[in-house]
Backbone as a ProteinNet text record, in pm:
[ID]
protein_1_A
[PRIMARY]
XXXXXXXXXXXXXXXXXXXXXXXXXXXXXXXXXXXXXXXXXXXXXXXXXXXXXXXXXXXXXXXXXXXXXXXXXXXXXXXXXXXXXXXXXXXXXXXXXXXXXXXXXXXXXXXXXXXXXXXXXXXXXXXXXXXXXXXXXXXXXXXXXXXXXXXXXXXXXXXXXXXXXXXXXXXXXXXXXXXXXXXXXXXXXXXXXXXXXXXXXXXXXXXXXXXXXXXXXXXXXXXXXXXXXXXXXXXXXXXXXXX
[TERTIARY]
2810.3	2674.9	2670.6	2583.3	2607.6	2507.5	2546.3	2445.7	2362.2	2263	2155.8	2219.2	2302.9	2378.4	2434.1	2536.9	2630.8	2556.3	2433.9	2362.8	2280.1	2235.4	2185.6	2288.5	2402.1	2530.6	2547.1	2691	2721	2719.9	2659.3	2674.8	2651.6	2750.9	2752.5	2676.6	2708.5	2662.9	2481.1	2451.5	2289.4	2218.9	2296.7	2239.9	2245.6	2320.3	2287.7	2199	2205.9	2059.4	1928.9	1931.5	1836.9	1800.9	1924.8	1924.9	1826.3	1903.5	1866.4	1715.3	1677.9	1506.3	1433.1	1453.2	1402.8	1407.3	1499.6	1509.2	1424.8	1394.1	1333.5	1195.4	1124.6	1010.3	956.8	1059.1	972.2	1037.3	1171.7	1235.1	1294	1362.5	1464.5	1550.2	1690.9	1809.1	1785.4	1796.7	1814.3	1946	1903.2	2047.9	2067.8	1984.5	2018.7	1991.2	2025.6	1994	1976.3	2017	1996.5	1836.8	1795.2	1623.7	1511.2	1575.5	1512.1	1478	1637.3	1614.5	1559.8	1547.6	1505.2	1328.4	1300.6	1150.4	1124.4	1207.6	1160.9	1200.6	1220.6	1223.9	1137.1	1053	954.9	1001.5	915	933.7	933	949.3	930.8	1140.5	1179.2	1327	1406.5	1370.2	1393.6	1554.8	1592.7	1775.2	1753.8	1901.9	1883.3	2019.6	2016.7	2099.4	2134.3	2295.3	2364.8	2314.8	2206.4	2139.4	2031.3	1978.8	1894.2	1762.4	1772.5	1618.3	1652.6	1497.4	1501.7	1454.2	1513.1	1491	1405.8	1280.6	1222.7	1141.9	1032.6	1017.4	855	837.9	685.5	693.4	818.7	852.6	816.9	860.6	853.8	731.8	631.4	551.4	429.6	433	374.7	390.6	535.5	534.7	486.3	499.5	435.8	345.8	226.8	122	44.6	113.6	73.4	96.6	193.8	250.1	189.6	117.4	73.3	-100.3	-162.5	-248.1	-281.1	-178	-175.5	-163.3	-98.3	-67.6	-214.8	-269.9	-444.1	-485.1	-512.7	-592.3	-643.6	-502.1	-445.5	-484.2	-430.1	-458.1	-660.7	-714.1	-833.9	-926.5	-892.1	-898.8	-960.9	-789.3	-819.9	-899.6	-868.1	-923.3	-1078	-1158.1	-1285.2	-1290.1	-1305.5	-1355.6	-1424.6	-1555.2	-1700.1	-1748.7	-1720.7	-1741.7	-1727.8	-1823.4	-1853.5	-1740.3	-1690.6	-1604.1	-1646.8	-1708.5	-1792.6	-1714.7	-1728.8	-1708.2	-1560.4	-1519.1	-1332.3	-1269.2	-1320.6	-1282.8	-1311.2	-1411.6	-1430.1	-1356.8	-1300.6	-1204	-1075.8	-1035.8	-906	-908.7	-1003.2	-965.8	-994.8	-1015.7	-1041.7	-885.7	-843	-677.3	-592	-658.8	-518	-581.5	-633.8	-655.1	-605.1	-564	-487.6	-473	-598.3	-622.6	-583.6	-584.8	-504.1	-391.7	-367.5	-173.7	-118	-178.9	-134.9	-140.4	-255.5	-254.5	-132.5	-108.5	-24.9	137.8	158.2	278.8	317.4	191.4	201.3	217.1	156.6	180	356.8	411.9	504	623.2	617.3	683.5	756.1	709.2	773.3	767.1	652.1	639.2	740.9	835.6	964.1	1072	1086.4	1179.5	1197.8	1089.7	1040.3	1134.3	1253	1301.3	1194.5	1101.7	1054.3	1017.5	997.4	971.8	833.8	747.1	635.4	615.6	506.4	506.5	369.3	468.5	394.1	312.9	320.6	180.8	79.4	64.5	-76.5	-121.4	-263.5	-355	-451.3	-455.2	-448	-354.4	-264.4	-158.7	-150.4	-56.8	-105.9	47.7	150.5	277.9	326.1	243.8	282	273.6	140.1	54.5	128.8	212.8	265.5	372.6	485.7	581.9	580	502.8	447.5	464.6	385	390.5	519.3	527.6	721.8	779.6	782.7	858	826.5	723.1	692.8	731.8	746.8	826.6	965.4	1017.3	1169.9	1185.1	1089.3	1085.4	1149.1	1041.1	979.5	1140.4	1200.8	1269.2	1405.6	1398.6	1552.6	1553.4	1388.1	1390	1288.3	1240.3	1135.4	1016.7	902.8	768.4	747.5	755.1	761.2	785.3	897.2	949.6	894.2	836.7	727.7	640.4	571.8	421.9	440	518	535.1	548.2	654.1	599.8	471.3	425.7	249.8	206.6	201.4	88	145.8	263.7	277	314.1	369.8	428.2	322	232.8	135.5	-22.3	-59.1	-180.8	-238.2	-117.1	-153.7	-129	-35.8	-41.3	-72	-115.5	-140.4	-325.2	-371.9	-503.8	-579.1	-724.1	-852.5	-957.9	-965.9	-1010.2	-1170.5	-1207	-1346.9	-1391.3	-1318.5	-1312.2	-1295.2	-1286.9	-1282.9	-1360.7	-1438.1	-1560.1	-1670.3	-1706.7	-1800	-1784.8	-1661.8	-1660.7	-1677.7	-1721.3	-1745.4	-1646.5	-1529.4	-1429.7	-1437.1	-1554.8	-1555.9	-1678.1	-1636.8	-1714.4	-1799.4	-1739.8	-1807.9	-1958.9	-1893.5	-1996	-2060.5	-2107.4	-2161.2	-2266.6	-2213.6	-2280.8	-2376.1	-2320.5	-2375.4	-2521.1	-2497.5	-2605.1	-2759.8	-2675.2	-2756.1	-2822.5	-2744.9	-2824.5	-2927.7	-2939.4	-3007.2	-3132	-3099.5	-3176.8	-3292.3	-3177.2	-3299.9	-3305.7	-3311.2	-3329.7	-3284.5	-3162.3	-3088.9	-2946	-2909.4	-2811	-2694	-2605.8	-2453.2	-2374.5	-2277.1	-2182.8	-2054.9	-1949.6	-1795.8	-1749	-1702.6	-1669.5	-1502.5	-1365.3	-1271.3	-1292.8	-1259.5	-1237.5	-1098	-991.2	-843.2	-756.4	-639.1	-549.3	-421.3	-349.3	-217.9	-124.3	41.3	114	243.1	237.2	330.8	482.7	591.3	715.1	754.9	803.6	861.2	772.3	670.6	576.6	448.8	449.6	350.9	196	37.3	-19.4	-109.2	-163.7	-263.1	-360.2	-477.5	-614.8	-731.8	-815.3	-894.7	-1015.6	-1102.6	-1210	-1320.8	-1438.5	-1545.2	-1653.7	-1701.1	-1847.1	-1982.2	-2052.3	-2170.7	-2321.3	-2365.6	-2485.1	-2592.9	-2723.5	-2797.7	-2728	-2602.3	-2547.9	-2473.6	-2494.2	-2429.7	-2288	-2172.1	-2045.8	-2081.4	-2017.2	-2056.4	-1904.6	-1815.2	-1653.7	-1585.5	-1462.7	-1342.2	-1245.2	-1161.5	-1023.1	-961.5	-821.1	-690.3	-632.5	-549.2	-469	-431.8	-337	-212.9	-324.6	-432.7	-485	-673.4	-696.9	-817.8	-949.4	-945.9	-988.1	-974.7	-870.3	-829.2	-895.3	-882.1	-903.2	-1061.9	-1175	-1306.9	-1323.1	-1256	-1285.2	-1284.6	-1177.5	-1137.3	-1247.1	-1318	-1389.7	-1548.6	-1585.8	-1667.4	-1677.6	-1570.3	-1594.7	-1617.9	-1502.1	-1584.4	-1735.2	-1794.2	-1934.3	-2025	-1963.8	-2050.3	-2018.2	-1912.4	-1898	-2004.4	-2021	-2131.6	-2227.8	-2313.1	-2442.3	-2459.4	-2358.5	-2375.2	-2387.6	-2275.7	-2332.8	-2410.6	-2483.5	-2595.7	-2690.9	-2674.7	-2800.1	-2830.1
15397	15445.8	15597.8	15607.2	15801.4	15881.2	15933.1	16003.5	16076.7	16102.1	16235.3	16362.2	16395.3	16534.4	16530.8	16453.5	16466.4	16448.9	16372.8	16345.9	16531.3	16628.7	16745.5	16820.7	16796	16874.4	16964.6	17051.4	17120.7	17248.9	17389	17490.3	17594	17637.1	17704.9	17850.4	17907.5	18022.6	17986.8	17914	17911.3	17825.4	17746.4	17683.3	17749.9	17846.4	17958.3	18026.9	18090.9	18174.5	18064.3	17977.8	17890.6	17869.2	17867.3	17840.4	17998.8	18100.2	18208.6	18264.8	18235.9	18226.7	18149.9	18019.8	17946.2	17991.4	18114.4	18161.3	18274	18314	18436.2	18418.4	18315.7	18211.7	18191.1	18089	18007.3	18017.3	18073.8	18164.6	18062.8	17968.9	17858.6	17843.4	17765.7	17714.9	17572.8	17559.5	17409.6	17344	17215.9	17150.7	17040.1	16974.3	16890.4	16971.7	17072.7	17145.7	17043.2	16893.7	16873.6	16784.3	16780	16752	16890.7	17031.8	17104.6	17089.4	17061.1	17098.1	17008.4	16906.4	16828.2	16791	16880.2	16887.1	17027.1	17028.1	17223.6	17170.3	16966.4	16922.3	16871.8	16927.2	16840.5	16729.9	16645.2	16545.7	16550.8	16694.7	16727.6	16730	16793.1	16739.8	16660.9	16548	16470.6	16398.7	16404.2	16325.8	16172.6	16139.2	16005.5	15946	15848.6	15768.1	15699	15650.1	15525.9	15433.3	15387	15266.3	15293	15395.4	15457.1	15498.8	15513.3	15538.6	15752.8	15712.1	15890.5	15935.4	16059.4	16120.1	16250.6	16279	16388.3	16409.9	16528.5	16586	16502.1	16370.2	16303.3	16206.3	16138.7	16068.2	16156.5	16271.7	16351.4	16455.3	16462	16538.8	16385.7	16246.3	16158.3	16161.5	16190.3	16214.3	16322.7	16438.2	16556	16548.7	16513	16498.8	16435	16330.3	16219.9	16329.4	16385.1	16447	16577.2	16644	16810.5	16758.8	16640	16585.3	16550.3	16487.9	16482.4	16610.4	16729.8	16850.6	16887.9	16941.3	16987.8	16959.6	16821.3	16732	16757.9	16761.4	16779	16958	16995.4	17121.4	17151.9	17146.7	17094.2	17068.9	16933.9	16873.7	16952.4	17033.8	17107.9	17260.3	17318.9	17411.2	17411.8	17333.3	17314.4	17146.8	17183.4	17070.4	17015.7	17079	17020.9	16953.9	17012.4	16976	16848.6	16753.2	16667.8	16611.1	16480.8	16423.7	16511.3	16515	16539.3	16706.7	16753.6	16886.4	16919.3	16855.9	16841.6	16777.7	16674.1	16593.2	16738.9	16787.3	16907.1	17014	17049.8	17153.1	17150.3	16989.9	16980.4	16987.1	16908.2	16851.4	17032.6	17120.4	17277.4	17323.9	17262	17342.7	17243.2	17147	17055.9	17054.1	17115.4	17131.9	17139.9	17135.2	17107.8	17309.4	17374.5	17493.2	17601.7	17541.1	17631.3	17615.3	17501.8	17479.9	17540.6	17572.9	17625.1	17766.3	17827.7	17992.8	17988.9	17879.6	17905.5	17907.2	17854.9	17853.1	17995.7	18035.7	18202.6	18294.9	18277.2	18383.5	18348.2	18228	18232.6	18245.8	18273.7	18246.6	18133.1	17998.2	17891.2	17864.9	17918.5	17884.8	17912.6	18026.9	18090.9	17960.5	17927.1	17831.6	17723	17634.7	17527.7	17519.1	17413.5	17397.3	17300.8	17315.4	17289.3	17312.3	17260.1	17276.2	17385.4	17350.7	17409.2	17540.1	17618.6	17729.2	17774.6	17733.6	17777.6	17836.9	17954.7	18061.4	18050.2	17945.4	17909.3	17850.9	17899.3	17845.2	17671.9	17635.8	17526.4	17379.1	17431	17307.1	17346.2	17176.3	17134	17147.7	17239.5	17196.6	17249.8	17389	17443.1	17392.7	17308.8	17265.4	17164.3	17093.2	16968.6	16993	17105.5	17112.6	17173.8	17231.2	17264.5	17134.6	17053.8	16914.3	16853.4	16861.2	16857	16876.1	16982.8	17114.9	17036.3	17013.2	16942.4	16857.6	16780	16622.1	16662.3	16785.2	16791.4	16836.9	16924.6	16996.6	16833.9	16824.3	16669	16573.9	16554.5	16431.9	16518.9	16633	16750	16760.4	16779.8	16900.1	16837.5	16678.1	16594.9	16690.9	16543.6	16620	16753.5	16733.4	16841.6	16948.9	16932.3	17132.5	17144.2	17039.9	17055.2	17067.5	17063.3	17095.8	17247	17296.8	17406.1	17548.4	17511.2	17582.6	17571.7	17455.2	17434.6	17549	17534.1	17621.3	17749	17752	17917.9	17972.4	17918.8	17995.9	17992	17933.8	17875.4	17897	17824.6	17790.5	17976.7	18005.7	18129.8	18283.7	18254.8	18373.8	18381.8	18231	18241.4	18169.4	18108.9	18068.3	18119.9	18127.3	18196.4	18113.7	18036.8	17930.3	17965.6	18084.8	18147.5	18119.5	18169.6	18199.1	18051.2	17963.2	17823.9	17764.9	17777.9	17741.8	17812.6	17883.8	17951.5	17980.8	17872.1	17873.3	17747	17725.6	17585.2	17592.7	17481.2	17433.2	17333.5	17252.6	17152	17199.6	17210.3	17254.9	17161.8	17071.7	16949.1	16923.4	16871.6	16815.1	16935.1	17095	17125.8	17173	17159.5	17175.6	17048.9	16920.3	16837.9	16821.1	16894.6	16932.9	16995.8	17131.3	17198.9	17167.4	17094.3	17041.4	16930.9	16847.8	16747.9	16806.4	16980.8	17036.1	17092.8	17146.4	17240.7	17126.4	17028.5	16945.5	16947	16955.7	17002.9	16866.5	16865.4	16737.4	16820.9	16731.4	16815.8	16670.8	16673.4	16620.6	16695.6	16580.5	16591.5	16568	16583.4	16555.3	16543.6	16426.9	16433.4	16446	16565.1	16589.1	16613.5	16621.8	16588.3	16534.1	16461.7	16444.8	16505.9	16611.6	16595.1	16561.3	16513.1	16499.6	16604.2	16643.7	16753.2	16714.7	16787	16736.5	16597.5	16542.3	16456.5	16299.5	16322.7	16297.9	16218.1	16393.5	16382.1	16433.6	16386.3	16425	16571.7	16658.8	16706.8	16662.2	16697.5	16624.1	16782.7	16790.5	16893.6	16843.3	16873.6	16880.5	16982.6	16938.6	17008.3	16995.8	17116.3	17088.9	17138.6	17051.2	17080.4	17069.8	17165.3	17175	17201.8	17034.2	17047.2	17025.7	16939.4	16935.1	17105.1	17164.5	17297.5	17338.8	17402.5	17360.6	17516.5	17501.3	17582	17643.3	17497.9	17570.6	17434.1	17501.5	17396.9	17407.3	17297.5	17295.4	17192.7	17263	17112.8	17090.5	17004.1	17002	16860.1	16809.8	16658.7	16560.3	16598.8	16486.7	16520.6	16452.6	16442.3	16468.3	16441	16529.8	16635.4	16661.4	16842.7	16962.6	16887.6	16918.3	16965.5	16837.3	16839.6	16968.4	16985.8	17036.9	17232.8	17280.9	17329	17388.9	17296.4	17326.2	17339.1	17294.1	17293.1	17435	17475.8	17620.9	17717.9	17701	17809.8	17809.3	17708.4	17682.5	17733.2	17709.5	17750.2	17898.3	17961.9	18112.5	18160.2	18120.3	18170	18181.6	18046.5	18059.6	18157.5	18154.5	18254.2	18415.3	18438.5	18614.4	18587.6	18533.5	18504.2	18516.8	18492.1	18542.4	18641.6
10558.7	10528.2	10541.5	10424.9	10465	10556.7	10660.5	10714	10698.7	10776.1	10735.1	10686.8	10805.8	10849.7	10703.7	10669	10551.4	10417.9	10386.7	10305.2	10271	10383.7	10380.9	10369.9	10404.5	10395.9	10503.5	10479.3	10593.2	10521.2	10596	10509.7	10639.5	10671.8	10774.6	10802.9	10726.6	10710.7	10662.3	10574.1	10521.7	10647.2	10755.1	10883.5	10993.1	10975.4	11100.2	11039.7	10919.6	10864.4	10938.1	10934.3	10969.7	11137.8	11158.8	11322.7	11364.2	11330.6	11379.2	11328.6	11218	11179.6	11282.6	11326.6	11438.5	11568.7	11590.8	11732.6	11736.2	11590.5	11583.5	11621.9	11533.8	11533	11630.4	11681.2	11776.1	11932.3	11956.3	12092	12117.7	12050.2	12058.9	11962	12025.1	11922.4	11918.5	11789.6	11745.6	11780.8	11825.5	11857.7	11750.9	11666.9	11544.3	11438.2	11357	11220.7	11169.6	11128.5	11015.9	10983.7	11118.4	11111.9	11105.9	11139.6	11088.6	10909.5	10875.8	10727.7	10665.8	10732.8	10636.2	10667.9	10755.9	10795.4	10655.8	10616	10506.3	10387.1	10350.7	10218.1	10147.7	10097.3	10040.3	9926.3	9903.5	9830.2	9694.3	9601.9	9489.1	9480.2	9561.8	9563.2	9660.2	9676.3	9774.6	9723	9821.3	9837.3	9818.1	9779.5	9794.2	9858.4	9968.1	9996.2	9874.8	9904.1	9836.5	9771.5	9895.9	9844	9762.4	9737.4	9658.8	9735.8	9869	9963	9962.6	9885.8	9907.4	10026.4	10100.9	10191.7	10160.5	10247.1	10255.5	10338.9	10374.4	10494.5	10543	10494	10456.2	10623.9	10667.1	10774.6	10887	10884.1	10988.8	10994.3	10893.7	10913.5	10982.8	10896.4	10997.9	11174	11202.8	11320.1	11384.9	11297.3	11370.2	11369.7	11289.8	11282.2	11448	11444.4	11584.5	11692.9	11686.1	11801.9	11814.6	11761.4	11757.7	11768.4	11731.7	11710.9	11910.4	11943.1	12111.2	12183.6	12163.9	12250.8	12214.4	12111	12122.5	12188.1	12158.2	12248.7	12395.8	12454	12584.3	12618.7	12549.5	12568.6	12600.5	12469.9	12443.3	12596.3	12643.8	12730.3	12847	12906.4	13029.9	12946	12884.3	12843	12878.6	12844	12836.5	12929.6	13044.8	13141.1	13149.7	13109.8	13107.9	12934.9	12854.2	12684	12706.6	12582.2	12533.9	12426.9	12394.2	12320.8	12184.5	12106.7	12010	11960	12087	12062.3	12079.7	12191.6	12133.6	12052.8	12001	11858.6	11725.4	11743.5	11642	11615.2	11715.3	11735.5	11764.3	11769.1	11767.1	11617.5	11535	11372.7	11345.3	11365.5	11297	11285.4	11470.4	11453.1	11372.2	11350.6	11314.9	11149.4	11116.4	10962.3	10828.1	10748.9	10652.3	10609.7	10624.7	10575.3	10698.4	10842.1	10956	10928.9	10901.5	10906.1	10801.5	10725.1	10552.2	10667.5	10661.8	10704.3	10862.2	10952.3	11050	10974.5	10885.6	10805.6	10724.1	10675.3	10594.8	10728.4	10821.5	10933.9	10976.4	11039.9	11076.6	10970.8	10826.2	10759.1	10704.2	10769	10713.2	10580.8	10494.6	10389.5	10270.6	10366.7	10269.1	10297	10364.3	10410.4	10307.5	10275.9	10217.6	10115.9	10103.2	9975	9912	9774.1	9715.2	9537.7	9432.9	9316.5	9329.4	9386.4	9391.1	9446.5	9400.4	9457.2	9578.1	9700.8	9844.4	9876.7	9825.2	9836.6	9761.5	9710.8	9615.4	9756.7	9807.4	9914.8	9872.3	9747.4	9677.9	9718.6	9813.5	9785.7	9944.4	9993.1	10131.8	10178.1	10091.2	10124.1	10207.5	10272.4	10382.5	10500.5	10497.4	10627.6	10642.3	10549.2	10563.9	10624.5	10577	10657.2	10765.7	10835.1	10979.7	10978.1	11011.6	11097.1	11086.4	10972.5	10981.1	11059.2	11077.9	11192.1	11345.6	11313.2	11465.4	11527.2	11395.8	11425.7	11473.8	11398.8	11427.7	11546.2	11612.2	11765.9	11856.3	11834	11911.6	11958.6	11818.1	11802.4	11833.9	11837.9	11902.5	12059.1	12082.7	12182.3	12351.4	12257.2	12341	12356	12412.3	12384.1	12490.8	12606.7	12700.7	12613.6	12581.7	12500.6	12405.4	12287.7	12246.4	12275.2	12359	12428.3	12384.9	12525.7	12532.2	12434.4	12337.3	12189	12127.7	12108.6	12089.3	12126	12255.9	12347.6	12350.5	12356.4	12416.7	12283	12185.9	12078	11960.8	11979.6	11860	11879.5	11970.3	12039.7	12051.7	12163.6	12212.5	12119.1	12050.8	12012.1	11862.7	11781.5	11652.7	11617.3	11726.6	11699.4	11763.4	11696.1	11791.3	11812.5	11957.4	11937.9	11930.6	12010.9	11995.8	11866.5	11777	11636.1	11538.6	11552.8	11523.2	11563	11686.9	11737.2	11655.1	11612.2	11515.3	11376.2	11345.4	11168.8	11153.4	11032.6	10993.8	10884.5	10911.3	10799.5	10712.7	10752.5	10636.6	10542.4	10416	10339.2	10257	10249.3	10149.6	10243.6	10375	10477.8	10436.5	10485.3	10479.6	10316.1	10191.9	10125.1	10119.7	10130.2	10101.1	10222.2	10322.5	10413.6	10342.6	10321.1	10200.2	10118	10043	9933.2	9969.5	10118.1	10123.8	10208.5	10253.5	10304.4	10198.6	10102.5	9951.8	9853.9	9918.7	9773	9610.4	9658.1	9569.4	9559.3	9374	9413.6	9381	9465.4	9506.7	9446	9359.8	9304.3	9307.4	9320.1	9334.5	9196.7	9060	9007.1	8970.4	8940	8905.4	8805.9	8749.9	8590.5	8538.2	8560.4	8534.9	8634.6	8578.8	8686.8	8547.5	8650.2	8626.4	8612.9	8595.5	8653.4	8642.3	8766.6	8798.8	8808.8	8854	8910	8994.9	8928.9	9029	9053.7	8953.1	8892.7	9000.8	9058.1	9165.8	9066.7	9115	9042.9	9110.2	8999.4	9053.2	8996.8	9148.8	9076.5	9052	8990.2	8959.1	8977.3	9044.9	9082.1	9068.4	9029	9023.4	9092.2	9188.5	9273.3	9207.4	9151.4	9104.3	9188.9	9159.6	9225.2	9140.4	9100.7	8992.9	8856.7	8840.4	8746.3	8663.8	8788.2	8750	8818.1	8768.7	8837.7	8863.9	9030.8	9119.1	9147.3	9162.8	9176.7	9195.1	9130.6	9085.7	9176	9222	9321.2	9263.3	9306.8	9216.5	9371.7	9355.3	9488.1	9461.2	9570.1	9533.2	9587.5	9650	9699.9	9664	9619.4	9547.7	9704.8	9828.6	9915.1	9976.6	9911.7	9958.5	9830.1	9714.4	9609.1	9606.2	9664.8	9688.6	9790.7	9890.6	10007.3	9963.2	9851.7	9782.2	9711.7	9628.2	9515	9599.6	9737	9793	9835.2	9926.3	9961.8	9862.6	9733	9651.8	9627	9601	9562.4	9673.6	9796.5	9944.2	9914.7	9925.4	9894.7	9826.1	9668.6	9606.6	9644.7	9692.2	9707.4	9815.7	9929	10076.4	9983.3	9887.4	9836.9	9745.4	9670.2	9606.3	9682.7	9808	9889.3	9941.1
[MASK]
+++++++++++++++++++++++++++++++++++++++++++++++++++++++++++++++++++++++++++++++++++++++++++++++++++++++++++++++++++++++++++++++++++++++++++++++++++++++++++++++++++++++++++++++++++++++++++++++++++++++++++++++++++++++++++++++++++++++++++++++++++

C-alpha cells in the first residue's frame, strides 16, 4: 500500500523550504512534513492512492476545525469569567470565521503556500480559511493538543486577533441586513442566480442580495452560504455610505 509520505513525495530541498517557513511562522519544527503538506492541498489538485481514494487537505481541516473550535472556547472561557454562554458562543464563531481565517492566512502568509488551481487572494473564496484549519489539524496530529493550544494562544490568539475589536464588529451580514430590513420595512431577498462549474468540477455559486427587489450586491463563492454572506455585506456597505 502506498503511503502518505511517498504518495506526497520526497523533495528535500522544497520540504525544508517548508520546514523552515513553519519555524519562521509559527517558532516550531515540524516532525511529520508530510501532514503539513498535505494540510496546503486543496482539493482542486488532490492525489490519488492505488486504489483510487483521493487525498486532500478537506480530512484535516474537519479536524482542525473541531480542534481550534475547542482552544477558543477554552481560551474564551477563562478570559471572560463572568460572560454569559450567548456571548462566548458569539465570539468564538467571530474568531473561528470563515472571513478571520481567510484575513489570519493573508497576514501569516499561508495563503502563498497553498498548492491549489485557484487563486488565493481573491477574498471571495474560503480556500485560505480552509487551509488554516488544515494547518491545525496537522499541528494537532504532529505536535498533540497541548502544543497546539499553545500556538493558538500565543502565536495566533495573541499576536494576530483583536478580541476588543471583534466584540464591536458585527460579522454576520445576512443576519444583520435581514434585521434591517424587518426593522425599515423593507424586503431583503437572497437570490441564486448562477452556478458554475469550475476546476475539478467544483461549483461556483453567484448570488444576489436584493433589497425591494433591487440588487444591492452580488457574491460568488464554493458554497452558496458564503456566497450570501458575501453579497450581504456589500449591500450593508452601501446602504451604511448612502447614509
Amino acid at each position: 500500500m502506498i503511503s502518505l509520505r511517498n504518495l506526497l513525495g520526497k523533495r528535500p530541498s522544497s520540504d525544508k523550504k517548508l520546514v523552515n517557513t513553519i519555524k519562521n511562522i509559527f517558532g516550531f519544527y515540524p516532525k511529520n512534513i508530510a501532514l503539513y503538506k498535505l494540510a496546503l492541498m486543496h482539493r482542486s489538485v488532490s492525489q490519488s492512492f492505488a486504489d483510487g481514494k483521493k487525498i486532500n487537505n478537506e480530512r484535516l481541516e474537519f479536524l482542525g476545525d473541531a480542534v481550534l473550535s475547542s482552544i477558543v472556547a477554552e481560551y474564551l472561557f477563562k478570559k471572560f469569567p463572568v460572560k454569559e454562554e450567548g456571548f462566548l458562543t458569539e465570539i468564538r464563531s467571530r474568531i473561528v470565521s470563515r472571513s478571520n481565517l481567510n484575513n489570519l492566512s493573508y497576514k501569516l502568509g499561508l495563503n502563498h503556500l497553498i498548492k491549489t488551481h485557484f487563486n488565493t487572494n481573491k477574498t471571495a473564496t474560503s480556500i485560505s480559511g480552509d487551509a488554516f484549519e488544515a494547518f491545525v489539524g496537522a499541528i494537532y496530529l504532529d505536535k498533540g493538543y497541548e502544543f497546539t493550544r499553545k500556538i493558538i494562544v500565543n502565536k495566533i490568539i495573541t499576536l494576530h486577533i483583536d478580541i476588543e475589536e471583534l466584540i464591536s464588529t458585527e460579522l454576520n451580514f445576512k443576519s444583520k441586513l435581514i434585521e434591517w430590513g424587518q426593522k425599515n420595512k423593507k424586503e431583503i431577498n437572497f437570490k441564486l442566480i448562477e452556478e458554475k462549474e469550475a476546476n475539478n468540477k467544483l461549483k461556483i455559486y453567484i448570488v444576489e442580495a436584493e433589497i425591494d427587489k433591487k440588487v444591492f450586491g452580488t457574491g460568488k463563492d464554493y458554497s452558496i452560504k458564503k456566497a450570501e454572506q458575501i453579497a450581504a455585506k456589500i449591500a450593508w456597505d452601501k446602504l451604511v455610505n448612502d447614509d
